[in-house]
C-alpha positions as CSV (number, residue, x, y, z in Angstrom):
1,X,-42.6,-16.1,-31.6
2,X,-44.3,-15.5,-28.6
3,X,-43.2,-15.8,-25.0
4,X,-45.3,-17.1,-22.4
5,X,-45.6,-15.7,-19.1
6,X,-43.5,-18.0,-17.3
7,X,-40.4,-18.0,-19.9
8,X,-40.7,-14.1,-19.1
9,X,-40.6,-14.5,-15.7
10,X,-37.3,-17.0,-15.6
11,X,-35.9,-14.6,-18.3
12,X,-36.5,-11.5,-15.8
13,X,-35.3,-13.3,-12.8
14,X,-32.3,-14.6,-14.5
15,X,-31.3,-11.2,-15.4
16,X,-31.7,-9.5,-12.0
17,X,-29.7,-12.3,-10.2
18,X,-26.9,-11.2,-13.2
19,X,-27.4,-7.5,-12.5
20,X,-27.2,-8.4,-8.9
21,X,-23.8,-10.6,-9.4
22,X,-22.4,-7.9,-11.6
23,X,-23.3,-5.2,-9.4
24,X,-22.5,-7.1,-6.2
25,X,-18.9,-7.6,-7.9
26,X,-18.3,-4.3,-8.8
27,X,-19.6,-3.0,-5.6
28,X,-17.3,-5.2,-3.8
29,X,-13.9,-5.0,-5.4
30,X,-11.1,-2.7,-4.3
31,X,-10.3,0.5,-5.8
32,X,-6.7,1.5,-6.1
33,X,-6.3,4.1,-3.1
34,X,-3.2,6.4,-4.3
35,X,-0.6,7.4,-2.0
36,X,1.7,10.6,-2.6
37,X,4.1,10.3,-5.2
38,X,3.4,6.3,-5.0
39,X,2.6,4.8,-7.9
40,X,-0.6,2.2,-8.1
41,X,-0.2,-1.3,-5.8
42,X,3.3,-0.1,-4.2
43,X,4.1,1.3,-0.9
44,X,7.2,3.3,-1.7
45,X,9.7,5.1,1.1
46,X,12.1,8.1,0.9
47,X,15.4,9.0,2.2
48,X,13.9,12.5,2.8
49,X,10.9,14.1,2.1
50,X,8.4,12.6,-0.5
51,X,9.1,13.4,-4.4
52,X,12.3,15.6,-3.6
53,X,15.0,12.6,-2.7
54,X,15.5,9.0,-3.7
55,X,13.0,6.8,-3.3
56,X,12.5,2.7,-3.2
57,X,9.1,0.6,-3.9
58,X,8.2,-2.5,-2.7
59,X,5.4,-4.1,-4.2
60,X,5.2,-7.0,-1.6
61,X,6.6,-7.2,2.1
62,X,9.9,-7.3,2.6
63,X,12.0,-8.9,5.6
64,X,15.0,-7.3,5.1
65,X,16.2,-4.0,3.7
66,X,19.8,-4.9,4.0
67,X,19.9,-5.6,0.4
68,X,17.5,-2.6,-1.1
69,X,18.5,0.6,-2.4
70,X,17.2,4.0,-3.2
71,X,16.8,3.3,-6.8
72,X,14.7,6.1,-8.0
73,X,14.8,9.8,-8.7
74,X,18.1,9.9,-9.4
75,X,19.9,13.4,-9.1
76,X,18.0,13.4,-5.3
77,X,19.5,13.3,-2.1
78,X,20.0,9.4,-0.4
79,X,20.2,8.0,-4.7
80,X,22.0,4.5,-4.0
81,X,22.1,5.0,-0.4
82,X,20.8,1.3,1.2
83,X,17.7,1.8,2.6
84,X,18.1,-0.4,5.9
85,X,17.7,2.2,9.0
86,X,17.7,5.0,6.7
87,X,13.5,5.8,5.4
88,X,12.5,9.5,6.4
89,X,8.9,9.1,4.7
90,X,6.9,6.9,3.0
91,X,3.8,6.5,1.3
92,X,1.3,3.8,0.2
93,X,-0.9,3.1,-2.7
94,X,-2.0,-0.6,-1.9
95,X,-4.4,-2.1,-5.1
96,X,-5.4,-4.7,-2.1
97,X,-6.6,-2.5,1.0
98,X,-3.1,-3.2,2.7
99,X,-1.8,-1.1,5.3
100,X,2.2,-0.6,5.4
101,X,3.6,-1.8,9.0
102,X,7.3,-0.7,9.3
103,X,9.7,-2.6,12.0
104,X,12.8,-2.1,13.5
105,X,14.3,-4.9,12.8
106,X,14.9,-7.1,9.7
107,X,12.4,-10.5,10.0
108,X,9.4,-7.7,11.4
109,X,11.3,-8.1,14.8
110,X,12.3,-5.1,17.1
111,X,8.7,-4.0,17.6
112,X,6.7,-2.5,15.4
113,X,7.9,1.7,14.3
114,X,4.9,2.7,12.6
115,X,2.5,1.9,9.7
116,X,0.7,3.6,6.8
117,X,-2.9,3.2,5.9
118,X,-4.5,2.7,2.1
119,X,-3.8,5.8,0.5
120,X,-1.7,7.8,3.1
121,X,1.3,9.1,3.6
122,X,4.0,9.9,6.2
123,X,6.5,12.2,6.4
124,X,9.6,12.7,8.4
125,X,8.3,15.4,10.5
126,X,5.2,13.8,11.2
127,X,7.7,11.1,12.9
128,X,9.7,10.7,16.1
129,X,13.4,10.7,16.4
130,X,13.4,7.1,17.0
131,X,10.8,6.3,14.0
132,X,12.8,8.0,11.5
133,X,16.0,6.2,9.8
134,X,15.2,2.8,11.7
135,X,12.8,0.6,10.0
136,X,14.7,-2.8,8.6
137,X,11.7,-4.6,7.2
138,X,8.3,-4.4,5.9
139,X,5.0,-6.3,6.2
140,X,1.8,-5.8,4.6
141,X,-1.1,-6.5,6.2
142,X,-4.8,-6.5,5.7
143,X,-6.7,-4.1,7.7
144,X,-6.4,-4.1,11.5
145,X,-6.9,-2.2,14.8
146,X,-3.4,-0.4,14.8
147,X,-3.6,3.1,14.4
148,X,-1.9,3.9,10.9
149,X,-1.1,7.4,9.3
């Protein structure tokens, strides 16, 4: 069977705008961005430094650490400590593009303490006396203007 010219024409145009969708897709989604010892979609925190003390993950924001605990690595310094007012470092491997904004208070009030771009990390030392062992709540957000580590 024979095509005809204009058949082959619809056929070759439908199959670029596919290509095009496909590639435009692909193009556009988000790739994981991997934080230090952080694993995919979580933005975890430490009660010390990152991989050598007990850690938490949160997977979505979080008003209130009150009732979190430092529930991994256990055998580290801070295991089953709370985590309220007592995160040294943390790290953050976002899926979405989210950046990690830490506050002072529980409910995001208090003023922001600091925040945590795709794929970064903080640690303790790169933070001041009054950052350290004081966040009480987490919010994700999409990209913005704040300057993040």
């Amino acid at each position: 069977m024979r095509m005809t010219t204009g058949l082959r024409r619809k056929a070759a145009a439908v199959a670029a705008t596919t290509a095009l969708l496909v590639g435009g897709g692909v193009a556009a989604a988000t790739q994981a961005s991997a934080g230090y010892m952080c694993g995919a979609g979580y933005h975890c925190v430490y009660w010390g430094n990152l991989g050598d003390s007990a850690a938490h993950d949160f997977y979505n924001s979080d008003r209130n650490f009150t009732d979190d605990t430092f529930d991994k690595n256990p055998g580290t310094g801070g295991y089953g400590q709370n985590v309220n007012d007592a995160l040294w470092s943390a790290s953050n491997s976002s899926t979405g593009g989210y950046e990690s904004h830490y506050y002072r208070d529980i409910n995001y009030g208090g003023g922001l303490l600091f925040c945590v771009n795709p794929g970064s990390e903080v640690f303790g030392s790169q933070l001041s006396d009054g950052q350290r062992n004081a966040a009480s709540s987490l919010e994700l957000r999409p990209s913005t203007t704040i300057r993040c580590f």
